[in-house]
C-alpha positions as CSV (number, residue, x, y, z in Angstrom):
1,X,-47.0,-2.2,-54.8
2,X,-45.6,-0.5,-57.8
3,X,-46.9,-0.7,-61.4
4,X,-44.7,-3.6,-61.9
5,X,-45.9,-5.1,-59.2
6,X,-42.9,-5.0,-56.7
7,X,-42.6,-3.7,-53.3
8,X,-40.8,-0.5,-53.1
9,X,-37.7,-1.1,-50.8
10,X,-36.6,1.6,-48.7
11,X,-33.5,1.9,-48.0
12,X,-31.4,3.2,-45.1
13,X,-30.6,7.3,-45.8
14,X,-26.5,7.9,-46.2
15,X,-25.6,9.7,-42.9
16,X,-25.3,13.3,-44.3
17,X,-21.8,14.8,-45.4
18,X,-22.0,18.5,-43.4
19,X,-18.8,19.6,-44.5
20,X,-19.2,18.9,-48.2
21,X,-22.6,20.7,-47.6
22,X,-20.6,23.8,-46.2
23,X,-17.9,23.7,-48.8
24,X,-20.8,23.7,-51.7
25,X,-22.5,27.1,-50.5
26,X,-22.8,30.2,-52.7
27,X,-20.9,33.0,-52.0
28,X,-22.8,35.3,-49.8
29,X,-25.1,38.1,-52.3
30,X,-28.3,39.9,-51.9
31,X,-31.2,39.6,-54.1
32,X,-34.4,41.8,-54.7
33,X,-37.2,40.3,-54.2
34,X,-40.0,40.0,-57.2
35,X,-42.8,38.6,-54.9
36,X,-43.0,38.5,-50.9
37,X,-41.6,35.5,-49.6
38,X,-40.9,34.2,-46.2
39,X,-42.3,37.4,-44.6
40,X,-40.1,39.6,-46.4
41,X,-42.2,42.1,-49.1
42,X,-41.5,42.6,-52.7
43,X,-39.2,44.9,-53.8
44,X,-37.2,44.4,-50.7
45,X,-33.6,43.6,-50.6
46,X,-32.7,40.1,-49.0
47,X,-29.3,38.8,-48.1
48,X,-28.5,35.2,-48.7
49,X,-25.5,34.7,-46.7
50,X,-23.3,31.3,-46.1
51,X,-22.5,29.1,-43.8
52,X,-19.1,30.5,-43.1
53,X,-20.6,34.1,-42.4
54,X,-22.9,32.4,-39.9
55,X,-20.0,30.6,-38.8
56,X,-18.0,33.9,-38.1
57,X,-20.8,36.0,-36.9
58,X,-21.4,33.0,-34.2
59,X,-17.9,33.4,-33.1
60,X,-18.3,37.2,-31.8
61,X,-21.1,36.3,-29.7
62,X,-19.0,36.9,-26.5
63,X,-19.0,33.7,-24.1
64,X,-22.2,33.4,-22.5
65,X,-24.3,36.1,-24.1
66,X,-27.4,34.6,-25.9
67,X,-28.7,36.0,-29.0
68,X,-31.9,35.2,-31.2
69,X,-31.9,34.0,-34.6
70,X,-33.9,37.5,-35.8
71,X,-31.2,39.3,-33.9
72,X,-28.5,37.5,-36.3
73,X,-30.8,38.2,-39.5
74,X,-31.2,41.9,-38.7
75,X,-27.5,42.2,-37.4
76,X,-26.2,40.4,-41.1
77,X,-28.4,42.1,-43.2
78,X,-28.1,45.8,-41.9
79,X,-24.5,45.2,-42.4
80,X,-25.0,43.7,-45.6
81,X,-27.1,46.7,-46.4
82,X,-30.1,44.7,-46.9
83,X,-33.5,44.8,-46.2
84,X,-33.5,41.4,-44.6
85,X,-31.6,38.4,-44.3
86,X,-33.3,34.6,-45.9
87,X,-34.8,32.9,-42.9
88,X,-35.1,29.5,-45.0
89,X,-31.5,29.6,-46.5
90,X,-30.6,30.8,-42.2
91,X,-31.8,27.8,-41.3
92,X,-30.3,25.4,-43.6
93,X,-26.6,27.3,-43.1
94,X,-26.9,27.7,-39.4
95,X,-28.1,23.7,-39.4
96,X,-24.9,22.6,-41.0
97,X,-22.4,25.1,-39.1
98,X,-24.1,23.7,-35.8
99,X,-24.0,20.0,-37.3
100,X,-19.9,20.3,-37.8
101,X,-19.2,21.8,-34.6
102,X,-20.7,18.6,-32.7
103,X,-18.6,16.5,-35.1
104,X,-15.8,19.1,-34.1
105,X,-16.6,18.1,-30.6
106,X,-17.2,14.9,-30.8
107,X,-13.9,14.3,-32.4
108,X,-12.3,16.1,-29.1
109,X,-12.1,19.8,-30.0
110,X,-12.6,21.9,-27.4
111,X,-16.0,24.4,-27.1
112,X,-13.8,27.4,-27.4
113,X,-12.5,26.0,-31.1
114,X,-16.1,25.4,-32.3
115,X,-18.6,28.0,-33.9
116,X,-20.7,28.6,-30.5
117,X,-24.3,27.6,-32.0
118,X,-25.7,27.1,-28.7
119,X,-25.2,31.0,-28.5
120,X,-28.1,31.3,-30.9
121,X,-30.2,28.2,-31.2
122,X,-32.6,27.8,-27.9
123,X,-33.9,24.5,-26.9
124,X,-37.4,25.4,-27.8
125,X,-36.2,26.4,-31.5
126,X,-37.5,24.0,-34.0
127,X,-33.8,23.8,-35.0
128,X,-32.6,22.6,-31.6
129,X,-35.1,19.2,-32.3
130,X,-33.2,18.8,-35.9
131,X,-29.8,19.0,-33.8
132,X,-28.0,15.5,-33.9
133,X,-27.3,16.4,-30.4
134,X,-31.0,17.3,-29.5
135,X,-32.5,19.3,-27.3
136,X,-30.9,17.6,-24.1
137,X,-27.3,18.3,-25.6
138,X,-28.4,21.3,-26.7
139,X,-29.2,22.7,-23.2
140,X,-26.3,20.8,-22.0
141,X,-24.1,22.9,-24.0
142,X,-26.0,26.0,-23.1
143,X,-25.4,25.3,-19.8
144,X,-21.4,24.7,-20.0
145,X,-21.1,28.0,-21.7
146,X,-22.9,29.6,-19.1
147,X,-20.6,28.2,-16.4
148,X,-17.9,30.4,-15.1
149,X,-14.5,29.5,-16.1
150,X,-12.3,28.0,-13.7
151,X,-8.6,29.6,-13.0
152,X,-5.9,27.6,-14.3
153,X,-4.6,25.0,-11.6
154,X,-1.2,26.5,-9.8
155,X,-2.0,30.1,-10.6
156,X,-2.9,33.0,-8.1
157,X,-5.9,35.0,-9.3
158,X,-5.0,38.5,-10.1
C-alpha cells in the first residue's frame, strides 16, 4: 500500500523504441579514466563508441567467421587509439544494433542487409538471453550464417 493508502498499479512497460535509442547516441570519443571502472584502471584511456560504429564494425566480420565481444573492444579501441573500449556502454549499443536488425528481419530484409550480430554475440552470452529473439533464434541465425550459400538456380558453377 502506499502512504495514501492505495495500491500501486503497475502498469504494462511501452515496447521499447530501438531506433530512436540509436539515433540518440553520442558521437563516438574517448575518455580518461579518474578511477578504475569496469576492469579498466585509472588513468587509462577508454573509448565510448556508438551504435553505428558497432553497427559498421559488425559488417566486416566476413560471412561465417565468429568473433568475441573482447575481440571487438580491443579491435575498436586500438584503432581508436585507446586503452580500452566501455564494456557497459558495448553492451547497451551492441543490444540495440542487434534489437533493429531482427525488426529489419522481421519486416522481410534479408540477413545480408542486416548488421550480422550473430557474428559476435554467442548463445551462452548473457546478451543472447536479453535478445528479443533469444537464445533459440540466436543459434538459429548462427546456424544460417554458417550454411554454405547455394548457387543461383539456372547458373553453371565456375
Amino acid at each position: 500500500m502506499s502512504e495514501r493508502g492505495k495500491t500501486a498499479v503497475s502498469r504494462p512497460r511501452k515496447p521499447t523504441d530501438w531506433s530512436k535509442r540509436f539515433q540518440a547516441a553520442k558521437r563516438p570519443h574517448i575518455v580518461t579514466l579518474a578511477s578504475d571502472f569496469a576492469g579498466v584502471k585509472a588513468g587509462s584511456t577508454m573509448l565510448i563508441s556508438s551504435p553505428a560504429d558497432i553497427a559498421e564494425y559488425l559488417a566486416k566480420i566476413p560471412r561465417g567467421e565468429r568473433r568475441t565481444i573482447a575481440r571487438m573492444r580491443s579491435d575498436m579501441a586500438r584503432r581508436a587509439s585507446a586503452d580500452a573500449m566501455c564494456p557497459v556502454t558495448t553492451a547497451i549499443y551492441l543490444r540495440i544494433v542487434a534489437e533493429l536488425a531482427l525488426a529489419d528481419l522481421g519486416a522481410g530484409k534479408d540477413l545480408a542487409e542486416v548488421p550480422p550480430f550473430w557474428r559476435l554475440v554467442g548463445a551462452g552470452d548473457k546478451l543472447a538471453k536479453k535478445l528479443s529473439c533469444g537464445t533459440d533464434g540466436l543459434a538459429h541465425l548462427i546456424a544460417l550464417d554458417a550454411a554454405p550459400v547455394a548457387p543461383d538456380e539456372g547458373l553453371e558453377p565456375a
